[in-house]
C-alpha positions as CSV (number, residue, x, y, z in Angstrom):
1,X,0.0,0.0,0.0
2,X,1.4,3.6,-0.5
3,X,2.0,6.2,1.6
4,X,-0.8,7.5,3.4
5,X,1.2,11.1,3.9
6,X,1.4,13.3,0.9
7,X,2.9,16.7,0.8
8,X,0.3,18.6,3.5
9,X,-0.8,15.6,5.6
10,X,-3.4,12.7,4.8
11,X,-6.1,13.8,2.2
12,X,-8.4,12.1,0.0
13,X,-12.7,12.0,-0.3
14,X,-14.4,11.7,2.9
15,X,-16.2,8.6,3.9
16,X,-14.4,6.9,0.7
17,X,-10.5,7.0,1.2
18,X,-10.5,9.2,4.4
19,X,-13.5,7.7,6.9
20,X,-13.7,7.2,10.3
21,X,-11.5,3.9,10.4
22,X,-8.4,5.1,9.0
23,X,-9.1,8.7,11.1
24,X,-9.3,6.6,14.1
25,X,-6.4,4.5,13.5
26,X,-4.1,7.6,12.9
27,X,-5.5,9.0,16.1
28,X,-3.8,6.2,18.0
29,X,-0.9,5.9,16.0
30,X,0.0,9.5,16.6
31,X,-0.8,9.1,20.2
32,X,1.8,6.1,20.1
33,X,4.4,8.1,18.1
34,X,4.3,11.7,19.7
35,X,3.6,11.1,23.8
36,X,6.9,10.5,23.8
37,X,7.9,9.6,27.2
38,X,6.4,12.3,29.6
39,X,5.2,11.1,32.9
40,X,1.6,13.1,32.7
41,X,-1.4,12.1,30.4
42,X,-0.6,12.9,27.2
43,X,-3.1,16.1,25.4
44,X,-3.7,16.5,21.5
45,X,-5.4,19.5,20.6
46,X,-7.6,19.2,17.7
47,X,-8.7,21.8,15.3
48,X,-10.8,21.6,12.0
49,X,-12.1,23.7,9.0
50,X,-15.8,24.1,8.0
51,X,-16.5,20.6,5.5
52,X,-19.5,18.9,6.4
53,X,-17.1,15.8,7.6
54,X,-14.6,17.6,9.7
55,X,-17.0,16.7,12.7
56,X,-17.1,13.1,11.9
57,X,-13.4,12.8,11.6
58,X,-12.6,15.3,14.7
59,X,-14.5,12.8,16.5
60,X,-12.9,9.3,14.9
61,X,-9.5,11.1,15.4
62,X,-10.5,12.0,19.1
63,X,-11.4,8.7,19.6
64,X,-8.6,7.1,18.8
65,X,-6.4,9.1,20.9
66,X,-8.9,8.6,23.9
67,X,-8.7,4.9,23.2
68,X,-5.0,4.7,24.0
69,X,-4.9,7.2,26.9
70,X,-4.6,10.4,25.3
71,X,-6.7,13.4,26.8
72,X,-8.5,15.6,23.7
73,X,-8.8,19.6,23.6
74,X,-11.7,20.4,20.8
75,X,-10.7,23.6,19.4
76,X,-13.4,23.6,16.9
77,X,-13.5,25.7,13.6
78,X,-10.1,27.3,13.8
79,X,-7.0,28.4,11.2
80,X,-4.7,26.0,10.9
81,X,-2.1,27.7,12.2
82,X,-4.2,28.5,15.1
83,X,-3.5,25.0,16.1
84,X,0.2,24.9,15.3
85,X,0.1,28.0,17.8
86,X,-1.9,26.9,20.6
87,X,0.0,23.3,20.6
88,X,2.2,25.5,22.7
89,X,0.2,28.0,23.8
90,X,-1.8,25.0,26.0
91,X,1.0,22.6,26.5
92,X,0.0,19.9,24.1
93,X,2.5,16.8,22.9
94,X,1.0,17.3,18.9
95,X,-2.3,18.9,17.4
96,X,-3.9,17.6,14.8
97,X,-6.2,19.6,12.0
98,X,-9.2,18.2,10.0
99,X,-8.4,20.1,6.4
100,X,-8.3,19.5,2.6
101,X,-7.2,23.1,2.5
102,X,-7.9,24.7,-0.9
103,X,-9.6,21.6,-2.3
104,X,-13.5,21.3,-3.0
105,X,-15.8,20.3,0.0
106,X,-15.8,16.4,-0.7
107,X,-12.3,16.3,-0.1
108,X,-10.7,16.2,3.6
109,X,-7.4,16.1,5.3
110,X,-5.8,15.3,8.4
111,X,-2.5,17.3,9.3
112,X,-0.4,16.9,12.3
113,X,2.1,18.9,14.3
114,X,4.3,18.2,17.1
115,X,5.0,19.4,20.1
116,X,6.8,22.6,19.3
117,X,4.0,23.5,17.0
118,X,5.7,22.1,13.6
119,X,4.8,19.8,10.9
120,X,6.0,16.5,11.0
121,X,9.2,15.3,9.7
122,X,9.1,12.4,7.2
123,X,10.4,9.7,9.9
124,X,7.7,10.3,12.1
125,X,4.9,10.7,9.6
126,X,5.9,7.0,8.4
127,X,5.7,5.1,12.2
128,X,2.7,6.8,12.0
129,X,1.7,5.3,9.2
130,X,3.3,1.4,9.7
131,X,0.6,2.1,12.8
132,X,-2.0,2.7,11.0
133,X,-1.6,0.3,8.5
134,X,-1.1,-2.4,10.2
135,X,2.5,-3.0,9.6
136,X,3.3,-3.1,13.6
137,X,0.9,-3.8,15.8
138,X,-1.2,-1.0,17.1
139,X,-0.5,0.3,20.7
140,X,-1.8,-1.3,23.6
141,X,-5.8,0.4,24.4
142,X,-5.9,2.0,27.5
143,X,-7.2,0.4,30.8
144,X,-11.2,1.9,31.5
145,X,-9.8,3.7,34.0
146,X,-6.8,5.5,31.7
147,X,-8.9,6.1,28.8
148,X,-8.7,9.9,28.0
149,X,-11.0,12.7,28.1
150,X,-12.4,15.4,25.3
151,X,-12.7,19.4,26.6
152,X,-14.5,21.8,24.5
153,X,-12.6,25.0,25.0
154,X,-15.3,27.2,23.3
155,X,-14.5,30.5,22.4
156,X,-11.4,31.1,24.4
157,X,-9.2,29.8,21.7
158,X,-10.0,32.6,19.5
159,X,-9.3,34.9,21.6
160,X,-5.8,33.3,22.1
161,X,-5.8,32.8,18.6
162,X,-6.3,36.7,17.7
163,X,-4.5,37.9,20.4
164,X,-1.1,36.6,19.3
165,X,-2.0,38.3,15.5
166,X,-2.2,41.3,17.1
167,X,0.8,41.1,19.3
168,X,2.6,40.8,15.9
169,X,2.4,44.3,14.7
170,X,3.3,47.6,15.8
171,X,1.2,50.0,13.9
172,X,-2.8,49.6,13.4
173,X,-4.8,49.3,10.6
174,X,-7.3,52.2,11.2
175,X,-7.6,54.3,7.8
176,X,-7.8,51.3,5.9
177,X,-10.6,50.2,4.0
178,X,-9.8,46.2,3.4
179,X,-11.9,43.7,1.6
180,X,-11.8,40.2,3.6
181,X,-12.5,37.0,1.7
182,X,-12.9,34.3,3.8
183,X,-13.3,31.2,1.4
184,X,-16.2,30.1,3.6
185,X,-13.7,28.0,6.1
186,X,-12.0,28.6,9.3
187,X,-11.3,32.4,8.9
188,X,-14.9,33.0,9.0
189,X,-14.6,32.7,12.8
190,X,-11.4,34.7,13.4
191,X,-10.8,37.4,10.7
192,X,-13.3,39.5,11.4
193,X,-12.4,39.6,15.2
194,X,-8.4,39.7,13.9
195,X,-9.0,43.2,11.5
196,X,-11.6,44.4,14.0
197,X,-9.2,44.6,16.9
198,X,-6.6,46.2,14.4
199,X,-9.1,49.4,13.7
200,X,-9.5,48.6,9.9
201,X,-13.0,49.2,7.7
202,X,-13.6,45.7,6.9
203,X,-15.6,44.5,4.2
204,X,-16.0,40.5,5.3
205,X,-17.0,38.0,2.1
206,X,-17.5,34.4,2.0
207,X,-17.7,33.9,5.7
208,X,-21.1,31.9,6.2
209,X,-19.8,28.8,5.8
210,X,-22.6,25.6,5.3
211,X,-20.2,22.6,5.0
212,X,-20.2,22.5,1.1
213,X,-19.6,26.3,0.2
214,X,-15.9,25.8,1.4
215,X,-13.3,27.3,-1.5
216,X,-17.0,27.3,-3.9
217,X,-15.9,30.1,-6.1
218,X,-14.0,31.9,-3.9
219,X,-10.9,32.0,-1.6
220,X,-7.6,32.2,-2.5
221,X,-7.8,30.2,-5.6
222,X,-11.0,31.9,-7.3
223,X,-10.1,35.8,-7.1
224,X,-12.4,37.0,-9.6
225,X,-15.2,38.3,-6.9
226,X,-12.4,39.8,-4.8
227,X,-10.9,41.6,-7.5
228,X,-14.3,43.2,-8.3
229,X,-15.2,44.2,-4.6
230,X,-12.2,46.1,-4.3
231,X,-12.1,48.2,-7.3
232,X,-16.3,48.9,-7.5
233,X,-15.8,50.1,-3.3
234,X,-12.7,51.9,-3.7
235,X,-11.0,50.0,-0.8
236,X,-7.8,49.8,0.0
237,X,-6.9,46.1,-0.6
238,X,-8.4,42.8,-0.5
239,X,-6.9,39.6,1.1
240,X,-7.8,36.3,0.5
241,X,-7.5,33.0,2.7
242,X,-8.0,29.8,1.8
243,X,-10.5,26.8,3.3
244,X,-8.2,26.3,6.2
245,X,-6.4,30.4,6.1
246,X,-2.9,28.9,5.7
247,X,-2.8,30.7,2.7
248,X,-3.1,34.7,2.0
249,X,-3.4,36.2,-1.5
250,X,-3.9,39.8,-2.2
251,X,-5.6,42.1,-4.5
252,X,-4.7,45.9,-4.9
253,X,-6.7,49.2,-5.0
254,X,-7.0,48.6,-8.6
255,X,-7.8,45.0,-8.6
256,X,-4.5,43.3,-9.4
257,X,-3.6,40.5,-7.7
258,X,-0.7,40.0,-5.1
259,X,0.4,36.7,-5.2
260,X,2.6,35.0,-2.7
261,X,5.9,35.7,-4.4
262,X,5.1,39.1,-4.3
263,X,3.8,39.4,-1.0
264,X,7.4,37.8,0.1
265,X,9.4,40.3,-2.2
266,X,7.5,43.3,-0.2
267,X,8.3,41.6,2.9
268,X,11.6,40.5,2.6
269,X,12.9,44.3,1.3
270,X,11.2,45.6,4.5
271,X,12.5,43.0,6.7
272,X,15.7,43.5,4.9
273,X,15.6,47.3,5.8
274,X,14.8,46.8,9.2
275,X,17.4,44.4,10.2
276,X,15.1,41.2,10.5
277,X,15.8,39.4,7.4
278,X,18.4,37.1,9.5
279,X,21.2,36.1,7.1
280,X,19.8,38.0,4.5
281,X,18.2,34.9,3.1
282,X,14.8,34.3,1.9
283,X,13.4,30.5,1.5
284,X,11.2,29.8,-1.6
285,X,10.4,26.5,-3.7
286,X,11.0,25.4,-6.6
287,X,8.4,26.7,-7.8
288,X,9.0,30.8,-7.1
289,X,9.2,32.8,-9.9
290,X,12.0,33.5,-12.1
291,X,10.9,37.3,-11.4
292,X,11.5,36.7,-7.1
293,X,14.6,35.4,-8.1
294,X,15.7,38.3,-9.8
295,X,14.7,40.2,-7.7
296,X,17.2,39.0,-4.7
297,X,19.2,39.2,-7.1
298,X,19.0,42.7,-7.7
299,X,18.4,43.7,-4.2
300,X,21.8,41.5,-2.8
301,X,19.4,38.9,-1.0
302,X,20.3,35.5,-1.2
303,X,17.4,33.1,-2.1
304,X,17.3,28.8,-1.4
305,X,14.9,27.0,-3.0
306,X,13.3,23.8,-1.5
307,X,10.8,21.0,-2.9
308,X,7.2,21.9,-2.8
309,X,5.1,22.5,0.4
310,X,5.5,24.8,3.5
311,X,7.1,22.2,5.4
312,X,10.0,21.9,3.7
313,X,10.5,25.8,3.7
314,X,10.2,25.6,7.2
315,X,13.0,22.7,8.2
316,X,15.3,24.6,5.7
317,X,14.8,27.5,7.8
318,X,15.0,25.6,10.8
319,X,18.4,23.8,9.9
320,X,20.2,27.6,9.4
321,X,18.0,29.7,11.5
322,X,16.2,31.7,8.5
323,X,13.7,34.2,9.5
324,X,11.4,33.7,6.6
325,X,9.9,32.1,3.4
326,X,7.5,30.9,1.6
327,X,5.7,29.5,-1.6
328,X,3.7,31.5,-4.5
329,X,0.7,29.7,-3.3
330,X,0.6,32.3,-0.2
331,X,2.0,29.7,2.5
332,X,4.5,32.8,4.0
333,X,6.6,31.8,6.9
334,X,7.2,34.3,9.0
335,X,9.5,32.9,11.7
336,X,9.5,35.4,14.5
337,X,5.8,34.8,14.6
338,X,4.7,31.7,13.5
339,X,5.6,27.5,12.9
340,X,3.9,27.3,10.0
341,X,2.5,29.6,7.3
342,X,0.2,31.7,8.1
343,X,-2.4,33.6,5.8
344,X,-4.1,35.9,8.7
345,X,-0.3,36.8,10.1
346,X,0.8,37.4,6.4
347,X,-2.4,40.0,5.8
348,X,-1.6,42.2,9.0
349,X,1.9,42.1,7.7
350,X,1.0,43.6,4.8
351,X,-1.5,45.7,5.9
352,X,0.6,47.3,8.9
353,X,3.4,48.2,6.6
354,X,1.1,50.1,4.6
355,X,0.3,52.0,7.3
356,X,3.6,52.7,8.5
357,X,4.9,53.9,5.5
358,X,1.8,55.4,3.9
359,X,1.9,53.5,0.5
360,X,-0.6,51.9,-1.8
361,X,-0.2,48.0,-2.2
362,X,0.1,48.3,-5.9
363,X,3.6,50.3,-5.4
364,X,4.7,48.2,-2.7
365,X,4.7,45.4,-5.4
366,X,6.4,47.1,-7.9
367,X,9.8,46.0,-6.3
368,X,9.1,42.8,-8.0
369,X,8.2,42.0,-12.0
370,X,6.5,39.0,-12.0
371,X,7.1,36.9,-15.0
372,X,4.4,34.8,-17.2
373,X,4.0,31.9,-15.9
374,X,1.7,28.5,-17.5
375,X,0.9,25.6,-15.5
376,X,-0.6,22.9,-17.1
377,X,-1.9,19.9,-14.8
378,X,-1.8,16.5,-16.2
379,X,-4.1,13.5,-14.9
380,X,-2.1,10.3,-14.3
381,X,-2.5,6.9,-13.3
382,X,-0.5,5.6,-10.1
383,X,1.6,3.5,-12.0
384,X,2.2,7.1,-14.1
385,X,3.7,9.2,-10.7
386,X,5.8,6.1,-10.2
387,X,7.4,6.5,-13.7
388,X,7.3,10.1,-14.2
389,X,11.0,10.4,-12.7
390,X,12.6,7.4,-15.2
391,X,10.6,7.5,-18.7
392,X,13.1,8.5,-21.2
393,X,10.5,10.4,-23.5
394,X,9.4,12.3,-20.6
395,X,13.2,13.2,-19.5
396,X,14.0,14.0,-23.3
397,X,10.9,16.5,-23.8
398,X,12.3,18.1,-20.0
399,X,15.5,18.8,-21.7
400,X,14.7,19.8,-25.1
401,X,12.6,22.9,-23.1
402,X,15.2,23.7,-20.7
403,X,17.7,24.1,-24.0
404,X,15.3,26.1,-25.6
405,X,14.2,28.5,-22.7
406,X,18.2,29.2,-21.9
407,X,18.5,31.4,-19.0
408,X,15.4,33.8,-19.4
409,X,12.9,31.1,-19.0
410,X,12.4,27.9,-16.8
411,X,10.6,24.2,-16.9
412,X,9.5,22.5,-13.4
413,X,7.7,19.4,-14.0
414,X,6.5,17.8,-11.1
415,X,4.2,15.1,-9.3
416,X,1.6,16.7,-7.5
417,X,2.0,15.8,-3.6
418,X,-1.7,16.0,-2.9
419,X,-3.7,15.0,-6.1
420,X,-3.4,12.4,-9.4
421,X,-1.4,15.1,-11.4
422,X,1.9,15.8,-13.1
423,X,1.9,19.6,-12.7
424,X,3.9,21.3,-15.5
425,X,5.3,25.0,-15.4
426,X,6.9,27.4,-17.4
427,X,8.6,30.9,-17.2
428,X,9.7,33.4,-19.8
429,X,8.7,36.9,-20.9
430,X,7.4,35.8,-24.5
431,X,4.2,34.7,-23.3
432,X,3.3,32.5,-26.5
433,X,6.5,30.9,-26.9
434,X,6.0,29.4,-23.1
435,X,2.8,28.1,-23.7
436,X,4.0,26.9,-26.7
437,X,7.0,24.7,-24.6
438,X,4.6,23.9,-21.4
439,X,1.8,22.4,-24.1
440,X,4.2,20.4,-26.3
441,X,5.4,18.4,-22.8
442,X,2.3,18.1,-21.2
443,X,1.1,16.6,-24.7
444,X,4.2,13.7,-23.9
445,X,3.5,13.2,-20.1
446,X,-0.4,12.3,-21.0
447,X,0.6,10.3,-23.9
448,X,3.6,8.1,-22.1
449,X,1.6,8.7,-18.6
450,X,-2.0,9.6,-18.2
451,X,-5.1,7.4,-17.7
């Protein structure tokens, strides 16, 4: 059987690939893995976003954990990096949080963090997983005495929750007139506390979640209503969070969007500035644009690129003490702050150094020309990922575009860590000729690959 783990946690369709068996299972395989060997009762917080299962597999989850000893803290809808937060903020061993993130409502997640509020390293995630497959034998249930306990904590944790945003900035947000798009998930109970507190004029959107409206047309990965709101109001900006608010994109006073890349070239030249940008390093993916990159470039900032997924930017900056990074997606680390990305933190960010020096978005982002970019997502078998990395026509079409894009354009083919797909991309600044190149190999990855 594969992995169960892909690039953000466990995620497939509800009741089908991800029920209330395999939620339970990796309940008390977590609990097994991540007590480690503290004399107390170990606590898992749990968290979830607003998908009509997140209850049912809060509760299997929960369960499991009880079932082996482990006491339960039911955070309810939250962020998830309000969970990564209060791990720590309420002593927890690990938290875990019920997400598909950006994907449709049918689809959930479990992700899990340790005790210092991180996501888990690859070692871990797989005795987790030789649990919960069977492959060991699964830990020992707990006497009737010893089994563990669930506490609802109500609306404290937001409170927590917002109050460590706001402890994050130095200048308010009053005089701002901000759009907030809530993608109908776990910002919709936070945000509007979050910008309230910080004095701004907010404009809330898609926060009246139903369990199916999650990411429907809206979020960080449907911009069009956004992008309207903004300009028709005459606001300021408009930020955008996805299902689980990991994830901030932004939108101008005229509309344009922000995206993630450019959100961490206005940061990093501020942080720069300041003093903050410790080693004067920036941590992106793979996957940042050739226009970020040239942009440390021009501004002396060193940039590392990492595989795919937030995770990975974080143990980077981890292993040499980085201060920040990030993917193009809107995951921004901010590591004075935060564990994990972060889409409400990356908003006041934003927001707060528009205040404090009194400029629009759309000229904070001109430090940063963002180049054209084409992505082209290919559906594959399994047997497909497995040979993605070895078929020689799929190599050979690879190299013939990396010859012909030189050094003013890029190829990054890739196999999607949470969905059935071979993701192609390409850069340049001649718009047809990189559609042309990111077309011609996605043509030989569905003909040597696809279903």
């Amino acid at each position: 059987m594969g992995r169960l783990f892909g690039t953000d946690g466990v995620r497939g369709i509800a009741n089908e690939k991800l029920n209330i068996e395999l939620a339970m299972r990796l309940g008390s395989a977590a609990a097994a893995v991540l007590s480690g060997n503290s004399r107390r009762r170990p606590v898992f917080v749990i968290g979830m976003d607003s998908r009509m299962s997140s209850d049912m597999l809060a509760m299997a989850c929960a369960a499991g954990l009880c079932s082996v000893g482990a006491d339960v803290i039911m955070l309810g809808l939250v962020p998830t990096p309000a969970v990564a937060y209060l791990v720590g903020k309420y002593k927890a061993d690990a938290g875990v949080m019920i997400s598909a993130s950006h994907n449709p409502a049918e689809f959930n997640g479990i992700k899990i963090f340790g005790g210092e509020g991180r996501k888990l390293p690859d070692e871990l995630e797989e005795r987790i997983e030789n649990y919960a497959l069977g492959e060991i034998a699964p830990p020992k249930p707990a006497a009737p005495e010893a089994i563990g306990k669930v506490t609802y904590m109500g609306d404290q944790v937001v409170k927590d929750y917002v109050d460590h945003l706001v402890s994050t900035v130095s200048y308010s947000l009053e005089g701002l007139k901000i759009a907030v798009d809530c993608a109908n998930g776990s910002a919709s109970r936070t945000a509007g506390k979050l910008f309230e507190a910080l004095g701004a004029q907010t404009h809330m959107l898609f926060d009246q979640p139903d369990g199916f409206n999650i990411n429907q047309d809206c979020g960080s990965t449907h911009l069009e209503n956004l992008k309207a709101y903004v300009r028709e109001n005459g606001l300021d900006a408009g930020v955008a969070f996805d299902g689980d608010a990991d994830r901030c994109l932004m939108v101008d006073e005229n509309g344009n969007e922000i995206d993630g890349d450019m959100i961490m070239a206005i940061c990093a030249l501020d942080m720069k500035t300041r003093g903050k940008l410790n080693k004067n390093t920036v941590v992106g993916t793979i996957m940042t644009n050739l226009g970020f990159i040239k942009f440390c470039e021009r501004e002396g900032i060193r940039f590392i690129a990492t595989k795919v997924g937030d995770r990975f930017v974080m143990e980077e900056m981890l292993l040499e003490e980085y201060s920040f990074g990030g993917e193009q997606s809107g995951h921004l680390i901010f590591g004075d702050f935060a564990t994990t990305g972060d889409g409400e933190l990356t908003a006041i960010q934003v927001l707060s150094l528009m205040r404090r020096e009194g400029r629009k978005l759309s000229e904070l982002a001109c430090v940063m020309t963002r180049y054209p970019q084409v992505m082209i997502n290919v559906r594959v078998s399994a047997d497909g990922k497995l040979l993605f990395y070895t078929d020689p026509e799929v190599k050979h079409a690879v190299d013939e575009a990396k010859r012909e894009l030189g050094k003013e354009g890029r190829i990054v083919a890739r196999i999607s860590g949470t969905e059935p797909l071979i993701r192609v991309m390409v850069e340049g600044m001649d718009d047809a000729r990189i559609r042309a190149v990111a077309q011609r190999v996605a043509d030989v990855v569905r003909e040597r690959l696809g279903e």
